[in-house]
C-alpha distance (Angstrom), angle and dihedral (degrees) to the residues before:
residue distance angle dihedral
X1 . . .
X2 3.57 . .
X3 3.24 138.5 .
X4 4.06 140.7 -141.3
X5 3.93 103.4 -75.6
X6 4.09 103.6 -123.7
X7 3.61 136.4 -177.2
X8 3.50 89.7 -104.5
X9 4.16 99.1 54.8
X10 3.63 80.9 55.2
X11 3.94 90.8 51.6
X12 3.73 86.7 45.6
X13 4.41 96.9 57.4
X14 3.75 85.6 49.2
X15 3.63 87.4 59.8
X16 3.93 96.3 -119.9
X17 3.70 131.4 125.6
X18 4.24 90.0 -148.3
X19 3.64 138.0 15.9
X20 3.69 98.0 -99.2
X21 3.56 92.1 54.9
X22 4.28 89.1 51.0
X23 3.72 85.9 46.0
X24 4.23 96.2 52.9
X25 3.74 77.7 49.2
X26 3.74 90.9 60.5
X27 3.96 91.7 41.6
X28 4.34 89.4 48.8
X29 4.13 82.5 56.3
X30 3.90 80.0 47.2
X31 3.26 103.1 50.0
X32 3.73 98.4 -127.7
X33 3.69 139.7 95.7
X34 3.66 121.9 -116.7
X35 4.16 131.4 -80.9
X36 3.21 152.9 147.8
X37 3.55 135.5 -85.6
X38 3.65 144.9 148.4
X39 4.00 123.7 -84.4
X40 3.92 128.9 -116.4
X41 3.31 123.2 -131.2
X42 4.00 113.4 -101.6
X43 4.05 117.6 -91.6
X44 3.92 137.9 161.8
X45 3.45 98.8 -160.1
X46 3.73 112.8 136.0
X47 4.03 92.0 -144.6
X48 4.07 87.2 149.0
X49 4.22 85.1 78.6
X50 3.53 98.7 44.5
X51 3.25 98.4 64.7
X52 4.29 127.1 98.0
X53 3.39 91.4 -95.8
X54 4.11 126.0 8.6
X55 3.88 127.9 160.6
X56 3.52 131.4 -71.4
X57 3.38 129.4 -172.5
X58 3.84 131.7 -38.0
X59 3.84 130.2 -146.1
X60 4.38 121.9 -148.7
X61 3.72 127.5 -162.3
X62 3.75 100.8 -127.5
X63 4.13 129.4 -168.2
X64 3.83 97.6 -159.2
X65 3.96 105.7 39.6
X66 3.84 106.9 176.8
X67 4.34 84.2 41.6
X68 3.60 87.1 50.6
X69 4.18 94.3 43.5
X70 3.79 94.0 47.9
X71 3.84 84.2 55.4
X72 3.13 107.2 60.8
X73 3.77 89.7 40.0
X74 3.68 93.1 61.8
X75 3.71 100.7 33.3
X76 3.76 105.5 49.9
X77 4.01 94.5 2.4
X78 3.50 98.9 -124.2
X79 3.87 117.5 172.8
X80 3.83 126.1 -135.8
X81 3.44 114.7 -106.1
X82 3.91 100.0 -177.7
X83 4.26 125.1 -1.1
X84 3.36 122.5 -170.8
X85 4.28 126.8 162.2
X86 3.78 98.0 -94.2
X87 4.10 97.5 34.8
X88 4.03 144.2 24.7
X89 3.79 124.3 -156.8
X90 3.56 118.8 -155.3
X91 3.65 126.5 -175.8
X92 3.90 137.9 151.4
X93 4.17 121.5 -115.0
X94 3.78 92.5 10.8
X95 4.29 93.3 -60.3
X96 3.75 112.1 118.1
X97 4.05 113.6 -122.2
X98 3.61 107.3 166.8
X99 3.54 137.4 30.9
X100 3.80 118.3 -156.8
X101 3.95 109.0 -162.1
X102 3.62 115.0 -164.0
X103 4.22 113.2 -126.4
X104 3.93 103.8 155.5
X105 3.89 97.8 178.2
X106 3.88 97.6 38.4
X107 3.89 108.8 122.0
X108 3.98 112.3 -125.7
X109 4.09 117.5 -88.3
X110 3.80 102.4 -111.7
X111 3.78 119.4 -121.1
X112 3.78 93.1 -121.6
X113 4.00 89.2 59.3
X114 3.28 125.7 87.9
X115 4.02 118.4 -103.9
X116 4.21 132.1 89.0
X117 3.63 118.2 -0.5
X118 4.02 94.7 175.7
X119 3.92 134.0 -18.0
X120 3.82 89.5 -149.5
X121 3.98 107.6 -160.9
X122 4.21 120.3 -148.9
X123 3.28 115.3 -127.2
X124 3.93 112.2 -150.0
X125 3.29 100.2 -130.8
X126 3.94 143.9 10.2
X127 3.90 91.5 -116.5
X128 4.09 82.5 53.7
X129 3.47 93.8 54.0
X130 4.21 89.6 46.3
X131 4.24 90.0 44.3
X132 4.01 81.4 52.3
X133 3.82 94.5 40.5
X134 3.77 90.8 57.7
X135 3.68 88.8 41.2
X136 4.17 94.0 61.0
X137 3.85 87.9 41.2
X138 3.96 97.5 54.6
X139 3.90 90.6 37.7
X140 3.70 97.2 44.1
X141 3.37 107.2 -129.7
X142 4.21 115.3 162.5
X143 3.13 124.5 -113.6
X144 3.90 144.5 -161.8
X145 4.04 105.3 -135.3
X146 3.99 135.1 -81.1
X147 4.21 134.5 -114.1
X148 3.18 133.5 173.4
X149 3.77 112.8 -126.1
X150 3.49 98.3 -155.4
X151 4.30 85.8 -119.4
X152 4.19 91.5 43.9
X153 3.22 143.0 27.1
X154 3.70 112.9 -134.4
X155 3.95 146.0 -168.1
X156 3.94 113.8 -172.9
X157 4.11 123.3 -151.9
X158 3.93 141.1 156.0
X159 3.65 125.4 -137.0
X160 3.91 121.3 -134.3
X161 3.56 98.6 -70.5
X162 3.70 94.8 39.9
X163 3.54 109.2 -104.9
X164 3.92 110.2 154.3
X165 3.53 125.6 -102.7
X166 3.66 141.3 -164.6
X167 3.76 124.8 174.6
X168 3.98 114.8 -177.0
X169 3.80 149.5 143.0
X170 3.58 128.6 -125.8
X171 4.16 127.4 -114.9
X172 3.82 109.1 -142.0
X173 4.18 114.4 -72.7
X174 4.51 79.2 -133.6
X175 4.24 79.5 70.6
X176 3.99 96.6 52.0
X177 3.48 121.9 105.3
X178 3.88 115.7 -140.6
X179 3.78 128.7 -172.0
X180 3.63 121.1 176.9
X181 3.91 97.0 -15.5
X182 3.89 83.5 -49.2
X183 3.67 124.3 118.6
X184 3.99 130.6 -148.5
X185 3.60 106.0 -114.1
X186 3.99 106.1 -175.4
X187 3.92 141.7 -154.9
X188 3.39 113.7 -141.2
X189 3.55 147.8 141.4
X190 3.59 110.3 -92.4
X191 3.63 114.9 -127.8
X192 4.25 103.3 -136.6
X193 3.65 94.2 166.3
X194 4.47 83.2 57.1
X195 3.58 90.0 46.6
X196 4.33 92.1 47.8
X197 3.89 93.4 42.0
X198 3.74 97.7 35.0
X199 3.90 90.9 61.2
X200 3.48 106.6 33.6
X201 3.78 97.6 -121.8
X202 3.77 113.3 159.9
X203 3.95 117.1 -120.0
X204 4.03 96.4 -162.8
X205 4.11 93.3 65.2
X206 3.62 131.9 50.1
X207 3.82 99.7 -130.0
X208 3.96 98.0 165.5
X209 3.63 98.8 90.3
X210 3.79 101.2 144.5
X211 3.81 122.8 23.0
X212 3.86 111.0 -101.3
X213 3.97 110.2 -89.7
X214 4.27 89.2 -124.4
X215 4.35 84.1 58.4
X216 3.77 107.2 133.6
X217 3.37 146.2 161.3
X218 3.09 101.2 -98.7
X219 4.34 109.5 -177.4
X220 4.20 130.9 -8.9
X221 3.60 128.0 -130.8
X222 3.52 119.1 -154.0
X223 3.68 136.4 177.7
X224 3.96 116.6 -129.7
X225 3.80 145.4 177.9
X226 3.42 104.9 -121.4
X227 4.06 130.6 -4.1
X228 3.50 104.2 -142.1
X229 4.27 80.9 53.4
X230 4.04 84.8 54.3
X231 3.56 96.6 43.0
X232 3.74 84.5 58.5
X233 3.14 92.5 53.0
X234 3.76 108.8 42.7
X235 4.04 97.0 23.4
X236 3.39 103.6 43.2
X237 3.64 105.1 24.4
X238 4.03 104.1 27.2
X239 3.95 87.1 33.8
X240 3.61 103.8 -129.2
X241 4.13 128.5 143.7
X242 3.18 134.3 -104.9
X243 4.19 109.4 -124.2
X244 3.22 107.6 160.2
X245 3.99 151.8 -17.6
X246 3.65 131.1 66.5
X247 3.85 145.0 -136.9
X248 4.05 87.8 -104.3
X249 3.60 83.4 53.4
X250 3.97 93.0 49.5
X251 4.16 90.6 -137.1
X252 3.77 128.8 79.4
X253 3.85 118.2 -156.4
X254 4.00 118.2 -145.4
X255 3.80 135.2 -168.9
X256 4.02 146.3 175.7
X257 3.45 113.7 -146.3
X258 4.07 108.3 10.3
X259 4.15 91.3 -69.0
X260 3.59 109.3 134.5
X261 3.87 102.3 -104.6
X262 3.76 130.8 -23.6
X263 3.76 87.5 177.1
X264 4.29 133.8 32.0
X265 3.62 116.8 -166.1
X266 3.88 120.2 -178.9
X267 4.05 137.7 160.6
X268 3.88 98.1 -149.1
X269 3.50 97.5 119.0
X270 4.07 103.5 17.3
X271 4.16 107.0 34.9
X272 3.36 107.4 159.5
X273 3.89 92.5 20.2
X274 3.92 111.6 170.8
X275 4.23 119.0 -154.6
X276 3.76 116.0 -46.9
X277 3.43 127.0 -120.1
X278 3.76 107.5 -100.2
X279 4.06 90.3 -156.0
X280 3.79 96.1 61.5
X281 3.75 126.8 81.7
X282 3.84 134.6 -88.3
X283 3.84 132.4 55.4
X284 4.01 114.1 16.6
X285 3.63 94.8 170.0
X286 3.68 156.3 -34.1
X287 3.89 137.0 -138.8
X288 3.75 130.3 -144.1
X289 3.64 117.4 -159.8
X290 3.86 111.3 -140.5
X291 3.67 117.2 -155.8
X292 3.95 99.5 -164.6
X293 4.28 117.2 55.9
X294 4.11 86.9 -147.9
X295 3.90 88.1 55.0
X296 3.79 87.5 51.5
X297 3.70 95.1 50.0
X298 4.10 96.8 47.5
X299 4.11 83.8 44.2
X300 4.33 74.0 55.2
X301 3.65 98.9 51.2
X302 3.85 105.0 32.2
X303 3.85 78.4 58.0
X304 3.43 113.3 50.8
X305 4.33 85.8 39.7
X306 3.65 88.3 60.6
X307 3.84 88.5 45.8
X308 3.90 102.2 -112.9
X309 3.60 110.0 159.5
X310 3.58 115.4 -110.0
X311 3.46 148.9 -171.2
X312 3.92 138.2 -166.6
X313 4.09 111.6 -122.4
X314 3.59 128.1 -179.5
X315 3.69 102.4 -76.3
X316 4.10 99.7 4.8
X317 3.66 141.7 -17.1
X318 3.35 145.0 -59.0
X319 4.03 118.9 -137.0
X320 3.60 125.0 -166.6
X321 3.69 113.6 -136.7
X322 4.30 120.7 -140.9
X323 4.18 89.9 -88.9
X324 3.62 91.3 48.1
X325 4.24 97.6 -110.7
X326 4.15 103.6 142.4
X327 3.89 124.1 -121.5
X328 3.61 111.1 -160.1
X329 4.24 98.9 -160.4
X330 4.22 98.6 -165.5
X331 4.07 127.7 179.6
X332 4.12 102.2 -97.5
């Protein structure tokens, strides 16, 4: 029988004994040690999707299909959209998220490669993200730590065949601070009780039975060779901008539209990376959704100048970035 879901059952799956310790957790998936900063004020607007270009869905080579299916079922309550031997796709409100493609004898992508850091997944609102909070606390499922980021709220996991994970709501883009087209990104502790409390989500029930149809993804993390390579790559080819981070740092933060980040890129595990190996697991590819057909067509040209390789998909192209992971770039 279960028990009330508390602050400190969620401290517990992240394999802490307080809150700090679950929120240097966080900031090790980050990267980044801990600091201080000011707090946002609270917001559910989902600004990340409004944006000329946003994320779409992503796709990961997986060993153990069904393991990996059930997974993401339980954990974030995604529903399958389409299932077929070789491949599952999952999504939330009938809009395919993640596709699961099934490669039983590929060898695990190394940490010190370059490929996915996190698919981090937007939750609608801050009462989704407390529903699903309780959820993962009465259920059990581990986690990685917490922080608050000052412009998010975030919880940080890896599925079975550990592929990062970060599920999290946004505060309001009124509370961000920006400073020469860079934005505050903070470490903090996050504040779970706030987030339970604040939104009136019950902690004795497991509510979050379905993820919320406005779930998306709402930013990728991915682990590079180099940043300035990247930034080629995603700045000056894709067309993103740069909002925060810096080759000191070892991670460089990139957005369409003034949102925080749609994209992280950082070399703290994998400097130096060379291609990956396209039979092993993890991240396949990636889609941006491009609101404007003359965007879509510069993204086209800037490319193939630079001497990306491309290819023409059904409704847009697919790029392939300096470590070989895809991009599909389609017309929203």
């Amino acid at each position: 029988m279960h028990t009330r879901a508390t602050r400190r059952q969620l401290i517990k799956l992240a394999g802490a004994t307080t809150l700090a310790a679950a929120m240097a957790g966080a900031l090790r998936a980050e990267g980044i040690a801990v600091q201080t900063g000011l707090k946002a004020p609270q917001s559910d607007i989902p600004f990340a999707l409004s944006t000329p270009m946003h994320v779409g869905e992503a796709a990961l080579r997986v060993r153990d299909l069904p393991k990996l299916k059930a997974y993401y079922q339980a954990m974030l309550g995604l529903e399958v959209i389409s299932e077929r031997a070789d491949q599952v796709t999952l999504g939330a409100g009938g809009m395919a998220l993640l596709h699961l493609l099934s490669r039983p004898d590929a060898a695990i992508e190394g940490q010190n490669q370059a490929g996915l850091y996190h698919i981090a997944f937007l939750m609608p609102t801050r009462r989704d993200l407390a529903s699903w909070l309780v959820h993962v606390a009465r259920t059990e499922v581990p986690l990685v730590g917490f922080a608050d980021h000052s412009v998010s709220e975030a919880v940080y996991l890896a599925d079975p065949e550990g592929n990062g994970l970060e599920v999290y709501s946004d505060r309001s883009k009124d509370g961000w601070r920006w400073s020469e087209g860079r934005v505050t990104m903070g470490t903090n502790e996050l504040n779970i009780d706030d987030i339970i409390i604040k939104t009136g989500v019950r902690t004795d029930r497991d509510d979050y039975t379905i993820a919320p149809a406005g779930l998306s993804i709402g930013h990728m993390h991915l682990r590079v060779g180099a940043l300035e390579t990247a930034r080629a790559f995603y700045r000056a080819g894709v067309g993103m901008d740069v909002t925060a981070g810096s080759d000191e740092r070892g991670a460089s933060f990139l957005s369409s539209g003034g949102y925080h980040h749609h994209l992280g890129t950082n070399v703290w595990q994998s400097r130096d990376a060379g291609q990956r190996d396209d039979k092993a697991t993890g991240l396949d590819w990636f889609s941006l959704r491009i609101t404007d057909g003359s965007l879509l067509d510069g993204q086209r040209q800037r490319l193939a100048e630079a001497g990306y390789r491309l290819t023409e998909i059904e409704g847009g192209i697919e790029a392939v970035d300096p470590w070989g992971t895809r991009v599909r770039l389609f017309r929203a």
